[in-house]
Structures are given as structure tokens and as C-alpha cells.
DRENNU-169573 format. One line per field, with one value per residue (C-alpha): residue number from 1; x, y, z; residue in one letter. Coordinates in steps of 0.25 Angstrom, whole numbers, plus 5000, padded with zeros to 4 digits. Layout:
N
seq: [NUM,...]
east: [X,...]
north: [Y,...]
up: [Z,...]
type: [A,...]
***
This chain:
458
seq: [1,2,3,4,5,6,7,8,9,10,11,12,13,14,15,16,17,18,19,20,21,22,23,24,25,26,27,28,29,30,31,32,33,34,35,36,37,38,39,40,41,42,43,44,45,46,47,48,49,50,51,52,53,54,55,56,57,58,59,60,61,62,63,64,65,66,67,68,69,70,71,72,73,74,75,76,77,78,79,80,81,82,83,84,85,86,87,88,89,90,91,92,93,94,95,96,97,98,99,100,101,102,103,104,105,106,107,108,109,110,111,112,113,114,115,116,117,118,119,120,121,122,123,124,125,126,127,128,129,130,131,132,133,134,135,136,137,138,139,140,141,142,143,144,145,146,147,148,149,150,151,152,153,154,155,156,157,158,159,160,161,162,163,164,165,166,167,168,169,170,171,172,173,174,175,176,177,178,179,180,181,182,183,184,185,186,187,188,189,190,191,192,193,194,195,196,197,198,199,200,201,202,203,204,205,206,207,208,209,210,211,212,213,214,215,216,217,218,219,220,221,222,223,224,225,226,227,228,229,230,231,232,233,234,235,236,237,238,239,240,241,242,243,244,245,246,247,248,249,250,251,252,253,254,255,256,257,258,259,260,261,262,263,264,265,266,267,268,269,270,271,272,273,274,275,276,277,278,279,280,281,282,283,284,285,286,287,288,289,290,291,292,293,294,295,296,297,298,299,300,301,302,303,304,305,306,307,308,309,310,311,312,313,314,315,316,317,318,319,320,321,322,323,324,325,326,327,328,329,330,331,332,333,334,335,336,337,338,339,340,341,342,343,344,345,346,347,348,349,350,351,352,353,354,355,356,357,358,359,360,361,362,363,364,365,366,367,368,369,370,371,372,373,374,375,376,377,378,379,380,381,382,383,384,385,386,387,388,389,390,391,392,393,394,395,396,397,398,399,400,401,402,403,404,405,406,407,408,409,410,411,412,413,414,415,416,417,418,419,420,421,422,423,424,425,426,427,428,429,430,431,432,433,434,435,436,437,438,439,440,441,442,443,444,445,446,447,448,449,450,451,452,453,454,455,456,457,458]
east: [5129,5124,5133,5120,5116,5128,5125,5112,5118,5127,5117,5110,5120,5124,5110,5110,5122,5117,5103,5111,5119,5107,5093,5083,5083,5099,5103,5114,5102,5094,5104,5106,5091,5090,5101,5097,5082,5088,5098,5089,5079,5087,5093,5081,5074,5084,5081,5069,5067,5065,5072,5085,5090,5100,5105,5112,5117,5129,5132,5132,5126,5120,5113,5109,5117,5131,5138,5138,5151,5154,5140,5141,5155,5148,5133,5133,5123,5114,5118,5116,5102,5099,5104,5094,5082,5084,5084,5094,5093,5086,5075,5072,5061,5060,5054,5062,5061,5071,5063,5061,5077,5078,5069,5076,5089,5083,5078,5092,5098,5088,5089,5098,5093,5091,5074,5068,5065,5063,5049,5051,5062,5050,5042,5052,5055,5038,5038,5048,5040,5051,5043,5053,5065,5061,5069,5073,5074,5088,5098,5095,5081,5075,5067,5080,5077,5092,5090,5098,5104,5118,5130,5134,5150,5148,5140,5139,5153,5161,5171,5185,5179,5182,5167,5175,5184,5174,5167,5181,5182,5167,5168,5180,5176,5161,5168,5177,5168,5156,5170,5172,5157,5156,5166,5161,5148,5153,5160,5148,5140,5150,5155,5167,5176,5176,5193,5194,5183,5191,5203,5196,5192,5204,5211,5201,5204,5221,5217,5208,5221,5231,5226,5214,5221,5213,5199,5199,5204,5191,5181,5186,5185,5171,5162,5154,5149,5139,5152,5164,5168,5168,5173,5184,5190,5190,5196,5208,5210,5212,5221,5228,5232,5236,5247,5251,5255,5263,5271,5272,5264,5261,5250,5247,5248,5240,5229,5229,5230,5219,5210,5216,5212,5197,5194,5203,5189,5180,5180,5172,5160,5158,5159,5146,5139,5133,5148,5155,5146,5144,5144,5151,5164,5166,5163,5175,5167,5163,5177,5182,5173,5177,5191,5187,5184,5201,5200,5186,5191,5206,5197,5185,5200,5207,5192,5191,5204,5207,5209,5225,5233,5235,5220,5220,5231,5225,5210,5216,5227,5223,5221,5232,5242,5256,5261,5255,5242,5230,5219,5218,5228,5240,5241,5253,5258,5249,5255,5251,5255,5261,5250,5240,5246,5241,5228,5230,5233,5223,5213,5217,5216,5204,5197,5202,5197,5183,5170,5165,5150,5157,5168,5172,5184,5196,5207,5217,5228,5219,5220,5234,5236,5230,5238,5251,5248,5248,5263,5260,5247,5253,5265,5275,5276,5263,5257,5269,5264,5248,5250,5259,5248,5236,5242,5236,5226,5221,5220,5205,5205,5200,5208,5207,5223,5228,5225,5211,5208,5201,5210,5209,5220,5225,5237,5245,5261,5274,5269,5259,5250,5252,5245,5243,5231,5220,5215,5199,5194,5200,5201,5187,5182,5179,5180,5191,5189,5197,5207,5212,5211,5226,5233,5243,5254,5253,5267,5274,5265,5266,5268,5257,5247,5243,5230,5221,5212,5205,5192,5181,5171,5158]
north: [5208,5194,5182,5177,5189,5190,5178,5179,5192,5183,5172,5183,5187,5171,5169,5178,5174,5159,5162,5172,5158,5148,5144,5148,5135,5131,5126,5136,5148,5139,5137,5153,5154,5143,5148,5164,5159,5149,5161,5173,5165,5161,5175,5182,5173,5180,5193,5199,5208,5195,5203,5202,5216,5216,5231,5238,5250,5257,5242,5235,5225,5230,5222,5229,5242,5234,5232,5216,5216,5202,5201,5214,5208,5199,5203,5212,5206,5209,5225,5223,5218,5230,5239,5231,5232,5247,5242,5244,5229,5217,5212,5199,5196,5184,5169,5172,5158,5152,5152,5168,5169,5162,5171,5183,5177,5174,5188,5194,5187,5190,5206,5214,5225,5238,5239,5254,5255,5246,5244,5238,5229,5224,5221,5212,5205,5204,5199,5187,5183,5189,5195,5191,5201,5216,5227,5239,5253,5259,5260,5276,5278,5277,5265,5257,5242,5245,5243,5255,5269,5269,5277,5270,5272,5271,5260,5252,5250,5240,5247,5240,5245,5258,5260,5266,5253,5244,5249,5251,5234,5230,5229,5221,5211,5210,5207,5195,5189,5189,5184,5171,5169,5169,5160,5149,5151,5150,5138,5132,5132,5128,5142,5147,5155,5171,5170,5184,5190,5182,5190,5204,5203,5197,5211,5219,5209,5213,5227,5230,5223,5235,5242,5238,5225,5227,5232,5219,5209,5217,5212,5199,5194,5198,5184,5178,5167,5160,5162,5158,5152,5164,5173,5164,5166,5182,5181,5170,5178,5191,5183,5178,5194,5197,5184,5186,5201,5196,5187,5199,5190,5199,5205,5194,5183,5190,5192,5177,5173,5180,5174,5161,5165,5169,5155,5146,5140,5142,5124,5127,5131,5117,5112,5108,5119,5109,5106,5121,5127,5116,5122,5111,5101,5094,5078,5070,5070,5084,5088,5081,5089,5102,5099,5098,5113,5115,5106,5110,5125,5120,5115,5127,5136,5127,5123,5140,5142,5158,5153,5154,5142,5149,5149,5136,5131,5139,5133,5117,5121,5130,5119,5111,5112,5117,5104,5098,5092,5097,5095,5093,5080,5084,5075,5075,5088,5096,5108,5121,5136,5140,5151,5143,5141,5156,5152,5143,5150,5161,5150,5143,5156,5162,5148,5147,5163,5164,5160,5149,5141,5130,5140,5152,5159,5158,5170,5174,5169,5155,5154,5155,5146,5136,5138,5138,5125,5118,5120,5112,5121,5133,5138,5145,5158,5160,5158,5165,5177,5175,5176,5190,5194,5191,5191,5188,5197,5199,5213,5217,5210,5217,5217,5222,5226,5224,5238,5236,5245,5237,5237,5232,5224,5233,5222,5212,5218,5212,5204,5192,5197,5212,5218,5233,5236,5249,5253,5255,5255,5258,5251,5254,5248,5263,5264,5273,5284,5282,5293,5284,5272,5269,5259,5250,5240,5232,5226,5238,5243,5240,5226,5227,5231,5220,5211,5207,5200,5197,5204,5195,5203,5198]
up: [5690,5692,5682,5678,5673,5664,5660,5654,5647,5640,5638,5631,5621,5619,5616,5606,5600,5599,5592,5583,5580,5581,5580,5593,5598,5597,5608,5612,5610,5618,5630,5630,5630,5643,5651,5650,5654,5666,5670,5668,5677,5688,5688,5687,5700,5709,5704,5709,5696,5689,5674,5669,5662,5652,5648,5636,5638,5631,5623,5637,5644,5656,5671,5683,5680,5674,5661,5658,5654,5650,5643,5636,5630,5624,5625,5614,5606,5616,5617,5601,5602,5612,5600,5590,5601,5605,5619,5631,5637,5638,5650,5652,5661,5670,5666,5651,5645,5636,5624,5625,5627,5614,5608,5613,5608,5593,5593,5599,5589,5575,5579,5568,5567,5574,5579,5580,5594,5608,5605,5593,5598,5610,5601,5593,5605,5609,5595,5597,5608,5620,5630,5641,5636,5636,5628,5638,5633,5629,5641,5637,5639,5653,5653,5650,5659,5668,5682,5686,5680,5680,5675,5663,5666,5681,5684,5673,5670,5678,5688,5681,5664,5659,5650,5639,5639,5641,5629,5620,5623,5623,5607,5606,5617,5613,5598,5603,5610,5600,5590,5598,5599,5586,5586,5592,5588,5573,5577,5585,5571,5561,5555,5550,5561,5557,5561,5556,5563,5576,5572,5572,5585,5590,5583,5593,5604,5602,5599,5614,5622,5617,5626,5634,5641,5656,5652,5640,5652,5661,5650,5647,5661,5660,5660,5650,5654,5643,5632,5641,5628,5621,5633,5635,5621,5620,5636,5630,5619,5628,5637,5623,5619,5632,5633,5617,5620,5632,5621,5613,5602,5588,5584,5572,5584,5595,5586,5582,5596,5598,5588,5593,5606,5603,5597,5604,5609,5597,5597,5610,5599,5595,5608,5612,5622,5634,5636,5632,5643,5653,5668,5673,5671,5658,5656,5649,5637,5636,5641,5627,5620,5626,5622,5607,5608,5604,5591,5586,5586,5582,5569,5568,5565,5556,5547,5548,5540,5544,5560,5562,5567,5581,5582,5578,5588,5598,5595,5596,5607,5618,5626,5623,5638,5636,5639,5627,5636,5635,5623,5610,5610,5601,5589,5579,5572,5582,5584,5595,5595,5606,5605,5610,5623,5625,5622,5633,5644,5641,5639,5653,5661,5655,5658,5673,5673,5669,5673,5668,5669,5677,5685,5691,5686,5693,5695,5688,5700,5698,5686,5686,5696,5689,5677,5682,5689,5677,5671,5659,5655,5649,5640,5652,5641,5639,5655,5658,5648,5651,5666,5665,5653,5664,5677,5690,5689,5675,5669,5670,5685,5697,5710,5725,5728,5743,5744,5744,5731,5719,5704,5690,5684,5673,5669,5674,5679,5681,5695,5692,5702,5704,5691,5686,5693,5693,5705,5705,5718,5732,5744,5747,5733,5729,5713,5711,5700,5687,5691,5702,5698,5699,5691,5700,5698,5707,5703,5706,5718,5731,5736,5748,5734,5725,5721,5735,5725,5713,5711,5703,5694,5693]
type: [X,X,X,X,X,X,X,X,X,X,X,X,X,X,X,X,X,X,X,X,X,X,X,X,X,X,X,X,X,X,X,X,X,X,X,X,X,X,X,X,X,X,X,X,X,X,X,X,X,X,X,X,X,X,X,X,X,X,X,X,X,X,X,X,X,X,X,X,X,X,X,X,X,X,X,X,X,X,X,X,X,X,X,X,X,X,X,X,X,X,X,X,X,X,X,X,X,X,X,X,X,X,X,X,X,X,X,X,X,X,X,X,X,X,X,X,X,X,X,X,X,X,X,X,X,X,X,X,X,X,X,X,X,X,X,X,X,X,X,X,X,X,X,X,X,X,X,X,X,X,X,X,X,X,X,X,X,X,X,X,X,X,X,X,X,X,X,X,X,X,X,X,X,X,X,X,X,X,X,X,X,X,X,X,X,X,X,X,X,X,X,X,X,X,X,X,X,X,X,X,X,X,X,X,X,X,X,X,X,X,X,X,X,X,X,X,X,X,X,X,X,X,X,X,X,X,X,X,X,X,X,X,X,X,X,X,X,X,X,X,X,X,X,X,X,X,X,X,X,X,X,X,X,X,X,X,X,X,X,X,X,X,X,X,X,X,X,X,X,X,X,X,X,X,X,X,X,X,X,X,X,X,X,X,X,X,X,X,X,X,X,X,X,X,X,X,X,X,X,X,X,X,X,X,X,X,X,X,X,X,X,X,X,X,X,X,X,X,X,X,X,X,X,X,X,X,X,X,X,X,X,X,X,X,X,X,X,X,X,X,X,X,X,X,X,X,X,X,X,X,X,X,X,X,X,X,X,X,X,X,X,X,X,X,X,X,X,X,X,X,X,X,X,X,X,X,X,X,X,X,X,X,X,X,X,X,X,X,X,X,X,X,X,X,X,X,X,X,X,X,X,X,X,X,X,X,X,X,X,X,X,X,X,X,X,X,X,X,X,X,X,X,X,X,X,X,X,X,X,X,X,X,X,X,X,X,X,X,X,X,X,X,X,X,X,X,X,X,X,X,X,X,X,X,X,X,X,X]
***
């Protein structure tokens, strides 16, 4: 599937979100509104349909026959609305204006209650004046607006996810990620942090990784573009847990770490959008007020009073260097845990990893490079730790071995760059059945087998 229309997906849900937080004409609903209608229009000229379908089917978020992954991670508003509407998914036809976006959003976001049938629903939507957005019948019945019949298990679940995994996990990560949302957003108007509900999910968060390492790492590396913000917090956080069990950290300590992790950034929520979101290099103003983002949430914590002093420390410190450089300037009697030199790490490598609006991720063996090219950066222990907790080829990766057969990282083993693989194509790229998917060592297997190279998921 096309970025762009991920994209919108996610515009969608975020636009949501924002008219559920702000007036019609805010200027964050506003932005959503424009850049869905800009997007959905440049898309829409190359395509000669000239609609843009978005299904739900089974809770997710369907294009062309696919699960959204990313968006349905954090789309779920949009699979709750279709639940409210009695409808399977949402069409938008083409010349969509903004204004028409904006009403759809204020209508998404005033609808709390259940409606009788789909006919009604169309004429809710009539009634508000949307005549650009049709309702589609239920992914059931037969007049459902999906291009294409599909298996649900066969071709609409990617090749590396189990479905019964992915829907075990869906929950937990859709509950993070609408946690730090709701974060930022709290913090964007003024209100109080809900610590405790942070702490829940970061309960669940610890709870999934027991035993459910790889097929968490294959979600989170799922994109989300518009929220990068709030996608970069559940990913640092996930990295956190993975590094503090390597240092054999308690329970107590992981889960604050964990909360400490998910609103390391929450500062970034009075940071003023134009400059969080700008496409391109920061000017020395805006720079400095970026940099603010690590005492404004070191300050949102301590006025919250239930935030603990790692959250705290982590808020103010994670991008202090280990050689004391860095931002904010230390003053007198500052102190730092050494905690948050976790935070750094995991913060460092999820940023050199992921897409952003102004670049394109770099690999894991890049990223690395990067790092250790820098001796001052990072605590030794903990890079030391991070790197044997990740490896060369993160858990959740896909990979063509010298042998020409296609694998997925299951977890990183004794040699940096050899990890426990399992196979799931031969060398002719057949999908091999669940029966032979073999798992390999690659660190105890034959020297001539290892990792050809890295293969990018779209």
C-alpha cells in the first residue's frame, strides 16, 4: 500500500482526536482538515478511480485488500465510529474540501452512541451537510465498498503476523498509544497528567513482553507518521523494557521506567506545532525552543505531584550526553539518574530508525555506527546492554540469509550480527508453510549461512 494513503488513515484518526479536544476551527483540526484534502487530492489525481476506501473488517483497518497496520494501531477511533455508524468503512470521493473534512471530523467526534441501522447513519451524515464521505455496508454483507474478496487469514494478514497474535497485541498497543496521546494532548491544553492511568498501560506494556518479544518488536516498527511524537514514545519505551531486563532491573523499576519512557517527550506538547512538525532543518531560534521540550516536561511532572523522580529525571535528562554535554545546562545541586542514560540510548536509536517528515530511517548496522562514533554519547553499560538487547538486526526484522531463503528475526544471540532467525520463504521466495518454517541460529549454524541483507517493509 501507497504511504500516502497511510497517511491519510492516520490524519483521519488525528483529526478526530483534535476536534474531540478543540473547537471546529482550531488550528491543529484545521491543519488535519488541510493536509487530508491536499493529500487525498494529490493521491486521488494519479489514481484513475478517483475514491479513496477505507475498510473495517474484524477491528481493522483495511486499503486494497491489506490490513493498515500502523493505522489500525492507532486508528481505533475510526474502527469505533464504524461500530456507532453500523458501517464497514468509509469513502471519500474526490474534490473533498477542507471544510467538509472538518465537518466530518466534528461529526466523528460528537457520535457516542450506537445508531439503529446504516440508513440512519447516511442520513446523519446528509444532515451535517457531508455528501463527500459515503457509509459502506458491513464488511459481511455483499454490497460491502472493498475492492477485492479475500481470505481473511490469507491475504489480508501480513506474511511475518500470526492473526491470532496480532489480535492478542492490537489492544495493548492501540491502549499505549491513545495513553501518550492523551498525554500530550492534556498537556497541550493545560490539564493535569492522569500518572496512574500511564502506569496501567505501562503494566500491560511489561505484561505483553513476557512472552511476546518478536511479534511486539513487528508492530512497533510499524510507521506512524502524523504522530511520530507519540509513536516514538511507545517505541522508546519498548526498547526501555527490553535493556532494563538485560540489567536484570526489578519489576517496581521496570514499570517506572516504563512510565518514564512513555512521557519522556510529553514537554514536546507545548512546543509550538509549526516547529514540532516542520518538514525541514530547524533554525537557531526554533532549535532553542525545541530544546525546551526537556524542562517544560521535567516541570508538567513535578506541578502533577504522582509523577516519580525517575519520570521526572528522565523528562529534564534524556538528552543530557554522558559526558555531561548536551541540554538542559546543569546548574548547581542538579542531579541525574543514571536511568536516564537508558532513555538515551533507546531515544537516540529509535530517532536514527524511523521515518520522519524530513528523513528516511536508517538501519539498524547505521545506526549503530552512528552511535559508537561518538564515545562521549552514551553510558558503556547500558550501550553495551541496548546493543546485545537489539542487536544488529532487531527482533521483528525481515532478512534474506546467503542461502537465498527469506527469515524473520526472532531475537538477537550470542554473535552481534548472527541472530536467531525463522525461516519463512525459500530460496525461490515461496512462502513456506507453518510446519516448515524452521527456526535457525544463525550463531551456531554454519559460518557460509548468515544475513545477505536487510529487507525494508513498506
Amino acid at each position: 500500500m501507497s504511504r500516502t494513503y497511510q497517511e491519510l488513515v492516520i490524519l483521519l484518526s488525528r483529526g478526530i482526536s483534535q476536534r474531540n479536544m478543540y473547537f471546529e476551527d482550531h488550528p491543529r483540526v484545521r491543519a488535519c482538515a488541510r493536509d487530508f484534502a491536499d493529500g487525498l487530492a494529490r493521491q486521488q489525481a494519479l489514481d484513475s478511480q478517483g475514491k479513496f476506501f477505507i475498510g473495517v473488517a474484524n477491528g481493522k483497518l483495511i486499503h486494497d485488500g491489506k490490513y493498515l497496520i500502523g493505522p489500525t494501531i492507532i486508528g481505533s477511533r475510526l474502527n469505533t465510529l464504524s461500530t456507532l455508524l453500523c458501517c464497514g468503512g468509509f469513502l471519500f470521493h474526490k474534490g473533498i474540501t477542507a471544510g467538509e473534512v472538518r465537518l466530518f471530523f466534528t461529526f466523528a467526534a460528537g457520535q457516542k452512541t450506537k445508531l439503529e441501522t446504516l440508513t440512519e447513519s447516511r442520513q446523519q451524515l446528509k444532515s451535517k451537510n457531508i455528501s463527500a464521505v459515503e457509509l459502506s455496508p458491513p464488511y459481511e454483507d455483499a454490497g460491502w465498498f472493498g475492492r477485492f474478496l479475500f481470505d481473511t487469514r490469507d491475504s489480508m494478514a501480513p506474511d511475518d503476523i500470526q492473526d491470532e497474535k496480532f489480535d492478542l497485541l492490537l489492544p495493548t498497543f492501540q491502549h499505549l498509544f491513545a495513553t501518550v496521546e492523551a498525554a500530550h494532548d492534556a498537556g497541550h491544553s493545560g490539564r493535569a497528567l492522569d500518572i496512574s492511568h500511564v502506569r496501567k498501560s505501562s503494566e500491560e506494556l511489561l505484561k505483553a513482553t513476557e512472552s511476546h518479544v518478536t511479534d511486539i518488536m513487528q508492530l512497533v516498527k510499524y510507521p506512524d507518521y502524523d504522530t511520530y511524537t507519540v509513536g516514538h514514545s511507545v517505541r522508546v519505551a519498548m526498547f526501555a523494557v527490553m535493556v532494563g531486563k538485560r540489567l536484570n532491573l526489578t519489576q517496581p523499576i521496570l514499570n517506572e521506567l516504563s512510565v518514564a519512557a512513555l512521557l519522556h517527550d510529553v514537554g514536546k506538547s507545548r512546543i509550538p506545532t509549526e516547529i514540532l512538525f516542520k518538514p525541514g532543518l530547524l533554525n537557531e531560534r526554533e532549535r532553542a525552543a525545541m530544546e525546551e521540550h526537556a524542562v517544560l516536561g521535567a516541570e508538567m511532572l513535578m506541578e502533577n505531584g504522582d509523577a516519580s523522580e525517575m519520570a521526572i529525571a528522565v523528562a529534564w535528562g534524556h538528552h543530557r550526553r554522558y559526558d555531561r554535554k548536551g541540554y538542559p545546562a546543569m546548574t548547581l545541586g542538579s542531579a541525574e539518574s543514571s536511568l536516564t542514560q537508558i532513555i538515551n540510548v533507546c531515544d537516540v536509536f529509535e530517532a536514527l530508525t524511523a521515518v520522519r517528515p524530513y528523513k528516511k530511517a536508517h538501519t539498524a548496522r547505521r545506526a549503530f555506527e552512528i552511535m559508537f562514533n561518538d564515545p562521549g554519547w552514551f553510558c558503556p553499560a547500558v550501550l553495551s546492554a541496548f546493543c546485545s538487547s537489539v542487536g544488529m538486526y532487531p527482533a521483528g526484522s525481515r532478512v534474506r540469509l546467503s542461502s537465498g531463503h527469506q527469515a524473520l528475526v526472532i531475537a538477537p544471540a550470542e554473535v552481534f550480527d548472527r541472530p536467531l532467525v525463522r525461516l519463512t520463504h525459500d530460496a525461490n521466495d515461496v512462502g513456506l508453510t507453518e510446519g516448515a518454517q524452521l527456526e535457525v541460529d544463525l550463531s551456531t549454524h554454519s559460518s557460509q549461512v548468515g544475513v545477505q541483507e536487510l529487507l525494508l517493509t513498506d
